[in-house]
Structures are given as C-alpha cells and as structure tokens.
Phi, psi and omega in degrees: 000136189274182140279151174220127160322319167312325210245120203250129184219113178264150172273155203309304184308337182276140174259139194254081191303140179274113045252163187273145204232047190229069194338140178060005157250133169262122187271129160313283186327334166286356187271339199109336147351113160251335159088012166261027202087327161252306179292155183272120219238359172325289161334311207260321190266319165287351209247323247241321220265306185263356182270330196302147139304162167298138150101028167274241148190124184255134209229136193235095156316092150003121203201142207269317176238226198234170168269129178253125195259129154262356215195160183290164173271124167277159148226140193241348173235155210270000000 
C-alpha cells in the first residue's frame, strides 16, 4: 500500500468526532445524515455525495447503530 497524504489512520476503537478536522473530507452528519438506524439517511448521504468535489472523501462516522440506506447511492465523481 502506498502512502497518502490524504489519509488519516486511527486504531479500530477511536470514534472520529464531527466536524473532521481534515481539509477535504465531508462527513454525512453535516448533511444531515444521523446514523441512528432508524432515520432514513438516504437523502443526507446523496446530498454529502454530490456536494464533495472530485478527489475528496466523503466520510461515515462511527455510530452507535448504522446509517440507513433505502435507495442506491450514486458517486458520480472519482
């Protein structure tokens, strides 16, 4: 695996608090995203998706239960 600058490496156990303090990742939860399982976070996750630019990273937070997806995700940029 090469290095990237870019790339942030936590041991498996850190929960990585909002907002990320990493120039160029977008967290779903500024989207609106809540990641509790219940809400449906589809919307909030596509929005988190199409806002990032290319050659970002859009990022899914550690959550006490999961983001609930209904519907497919596009990534429509690299």
């Amino acid at each position: 695996m090469s290095y990237n600058p870019n790339s942030v490496v936590a041991p498996a156990d850190t929960i990585l608090s909002s907002p990320f303090p990493v120039a160029g990742w977008y967290d779903v939860t500024w989207f609106g995203a809540k990641g509790d399982g219940t809400t449906d976070d589809t919307a909030a996750q596509q929005l988190a998706l199409n806002t990032a630019p290319a050659g970002s990273v859009v990022f899914w937070p550690k959550t006490s239960a999961y983001f609930k997806t209904t519907a497919a995700l596009n990534v429509t940029k690299a």
